[in-house]
C-alpha positions as CSV (number, residue, x, y, z in Angstrom):
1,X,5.1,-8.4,40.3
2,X,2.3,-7.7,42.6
3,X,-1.1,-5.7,41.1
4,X,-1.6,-2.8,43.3
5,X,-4.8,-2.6,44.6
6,X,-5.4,1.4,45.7
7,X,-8.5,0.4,47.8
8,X,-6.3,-2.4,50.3
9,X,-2.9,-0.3,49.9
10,X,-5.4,2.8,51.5
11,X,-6.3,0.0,54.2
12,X,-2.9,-0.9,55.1
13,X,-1.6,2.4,55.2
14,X,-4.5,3.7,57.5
15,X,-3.8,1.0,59.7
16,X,-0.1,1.0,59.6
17,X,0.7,4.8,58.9
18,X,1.0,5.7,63.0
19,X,3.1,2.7,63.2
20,X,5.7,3.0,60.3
21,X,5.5,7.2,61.1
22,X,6.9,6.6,64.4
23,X,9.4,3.9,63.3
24,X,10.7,6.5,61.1
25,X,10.8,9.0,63.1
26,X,13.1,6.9,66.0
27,X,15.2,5.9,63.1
28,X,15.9,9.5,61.8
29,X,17.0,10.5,65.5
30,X,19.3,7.7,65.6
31,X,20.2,6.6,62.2
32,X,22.2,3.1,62.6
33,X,25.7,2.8,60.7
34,X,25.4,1.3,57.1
35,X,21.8,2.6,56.7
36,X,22.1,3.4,53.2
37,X,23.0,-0.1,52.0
38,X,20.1,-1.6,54.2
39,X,17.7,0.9,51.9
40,X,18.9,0.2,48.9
41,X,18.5,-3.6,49.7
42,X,14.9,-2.7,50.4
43,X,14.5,-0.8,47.5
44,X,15.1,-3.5,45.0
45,X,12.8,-5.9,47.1
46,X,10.2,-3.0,46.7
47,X,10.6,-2.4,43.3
48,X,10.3,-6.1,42.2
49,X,6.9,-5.8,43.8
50,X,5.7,-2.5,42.9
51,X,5.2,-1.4,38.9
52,X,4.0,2.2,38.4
53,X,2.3,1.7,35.7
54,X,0.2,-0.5,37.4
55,X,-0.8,2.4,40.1
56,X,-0.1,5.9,39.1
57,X,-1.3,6.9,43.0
58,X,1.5,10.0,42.9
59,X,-0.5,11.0,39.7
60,X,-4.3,10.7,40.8
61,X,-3.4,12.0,44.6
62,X,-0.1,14.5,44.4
63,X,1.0,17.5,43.0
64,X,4.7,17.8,41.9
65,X,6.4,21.2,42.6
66,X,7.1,22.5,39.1
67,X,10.5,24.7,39.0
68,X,10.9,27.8,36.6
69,X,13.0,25.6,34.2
70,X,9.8,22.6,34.0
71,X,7.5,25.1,32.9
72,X,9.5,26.5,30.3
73,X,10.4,22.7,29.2
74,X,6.9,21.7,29.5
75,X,5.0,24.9,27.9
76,X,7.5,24.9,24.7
77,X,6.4,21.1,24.5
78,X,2.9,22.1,24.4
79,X,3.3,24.9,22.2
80,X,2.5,27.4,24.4
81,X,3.8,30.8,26.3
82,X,5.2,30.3,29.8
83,X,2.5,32.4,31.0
84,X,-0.2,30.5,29.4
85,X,0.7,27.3,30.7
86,X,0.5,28.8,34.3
87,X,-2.9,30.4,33.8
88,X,-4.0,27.1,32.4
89,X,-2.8,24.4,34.7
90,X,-0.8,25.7,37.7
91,X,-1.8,27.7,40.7
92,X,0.9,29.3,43.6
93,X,0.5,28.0,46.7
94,X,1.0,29.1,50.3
95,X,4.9,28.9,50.1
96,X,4.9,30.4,46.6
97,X,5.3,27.1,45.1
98,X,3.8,26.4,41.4
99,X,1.7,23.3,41.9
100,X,-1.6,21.9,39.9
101,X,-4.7,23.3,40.1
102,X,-6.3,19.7,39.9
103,X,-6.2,16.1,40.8
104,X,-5.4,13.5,39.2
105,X,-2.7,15.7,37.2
106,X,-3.8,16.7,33.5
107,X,-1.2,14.7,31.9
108,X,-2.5,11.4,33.2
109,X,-4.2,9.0,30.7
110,X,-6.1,7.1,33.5
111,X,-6.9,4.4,31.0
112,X,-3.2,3.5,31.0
113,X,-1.4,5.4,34.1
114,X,1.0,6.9,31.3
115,X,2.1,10.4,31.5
116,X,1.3,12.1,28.0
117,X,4.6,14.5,28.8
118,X,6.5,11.8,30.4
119,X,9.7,12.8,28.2
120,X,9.7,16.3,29.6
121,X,7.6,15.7,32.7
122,X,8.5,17.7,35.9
123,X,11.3,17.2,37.8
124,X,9.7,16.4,41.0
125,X,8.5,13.5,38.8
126,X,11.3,12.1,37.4
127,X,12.6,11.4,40.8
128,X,9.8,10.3,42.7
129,X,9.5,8.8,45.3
130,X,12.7,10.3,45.9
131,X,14.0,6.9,47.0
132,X,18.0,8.2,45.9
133,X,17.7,10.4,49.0
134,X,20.0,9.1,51.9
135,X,17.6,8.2,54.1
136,X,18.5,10.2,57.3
137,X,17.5,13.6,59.4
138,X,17.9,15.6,55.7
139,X,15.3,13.6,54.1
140,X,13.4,11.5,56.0
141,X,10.1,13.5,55.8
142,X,9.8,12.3,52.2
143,X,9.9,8.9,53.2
144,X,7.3,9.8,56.3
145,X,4.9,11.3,53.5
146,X,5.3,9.0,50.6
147,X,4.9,6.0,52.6
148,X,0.9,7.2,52.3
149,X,1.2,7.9,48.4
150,X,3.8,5.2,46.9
151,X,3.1,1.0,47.6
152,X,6.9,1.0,46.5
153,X,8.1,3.5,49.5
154,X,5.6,1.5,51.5
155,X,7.1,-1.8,50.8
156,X,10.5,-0.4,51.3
157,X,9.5,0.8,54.8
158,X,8.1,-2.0,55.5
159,X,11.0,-4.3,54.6
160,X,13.4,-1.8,56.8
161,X,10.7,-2.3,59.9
162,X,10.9,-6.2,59.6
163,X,14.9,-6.3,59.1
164,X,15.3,-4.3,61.9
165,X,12.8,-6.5,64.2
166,X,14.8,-9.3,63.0
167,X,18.1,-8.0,64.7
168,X,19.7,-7.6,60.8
169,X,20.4,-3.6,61.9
C-alpha cells in the first residue's frame, strides 16, 4: 500500500481536478450500462492503494454533517448534555446543518490519524467517502467533491477515466 503524500495528492488534484470534474460530469448525463460493477472494480484497486490511517485528509480538511441521533450518541459518550456538546464543538450553518466549528475535527489524534470517538463517530463518517453510493445523476456530486478530499475516491476516478479511455466501458 501506497503512503499518501497530502502535499503531491494536493498537486495532482489541482492539476487534474477540471479534468476528472468534467469526466464526471459527461458520465452522470450518460451513465453507461453496468456502471456499478465497473466502480466497485475500481474501488478495490483504490482501496489496496489507499489506507486511511495513513491520511486522515477528510479529518484535517472536512466537516461531517452531524444528525440529531450523532449528537445524542456522541454527547452521552462524552458525558455530557446534548446542548453542551453543541455549544462546545458544533456551529449551524447556512442550510441549518450542525457541522464543526473547527478544522482538523476535535476528535483527531493527528499523531496517529485515529478518531478518539471512532466507535460512535458521526454518521457522515462511517460512510465516507460514500463510495456504496450508485454512482449516477443521484449521487455523483459526492464523487465530484471527494475526488479533492479522499486519494481513495481519487484513485477510483481515476481508474474509471483510464478504463473507459481503454474502450473497457
Amino acid at each position: 500500500m501506497a503512503t499518501v503524500n497530502l502535499r503531491s495528492f494536493r498537486q495532482l488534484v489541482r492539476h487534474n481536478k477540471r479534468r476528472m470534474k468534467s469526466w464526471l460530469t459527461r458520465l452522470e448525463k450518460n451513465v453507461p450500462k453496468g456502471i456499478q460493477r465497473y466502480s466497485a472494480e475500481a474501488d478495490k484497486v483504490a482501496w489496496a492503494k489507499t489506507d486511511c490511517l495513513d491520511c486522515a485528509n477528510c479529518c484535517k480538511t472536512m466537516s461531517p454533517t452531524y444528525t440529531k441521533e450523532d449528537i445524542r450518541r456522541i454527547s452521552a459518550h462524552l458525558g455530557m448534555t446534548e446542548k453542551a456538546y453543541r455549544e462546545k464543538w458544533l456551529y449551524k450553518d447556512k442550510t441549518g446543518d450542525w457541522m464543526n466549528v473547527k478544522q482538523p475535527c476535535q476528535f483527531l489524534d493527528l499523531k496517529t490519524n485515529k478518531c478518539d470517538i471512532y466507535a460512535v463517530r458521526p454518521r457522515d463518517c462511517a460512510g465516507f467517502p460514500h463510495h456504496n453510493k450508485k454512482m449516477g445523476a443521484d449521487y455523483m456530486h459526492m464523487y465530484k467533491q471527494n475526488i479533492e478530499y479522499c486519494p481513495a475516491t481519487y484513485r477510483l476516478v481515476e481508474t474509471m477515466m483510464e478504463k473507459s479511455a481503454a474502450g473497457e466501458f
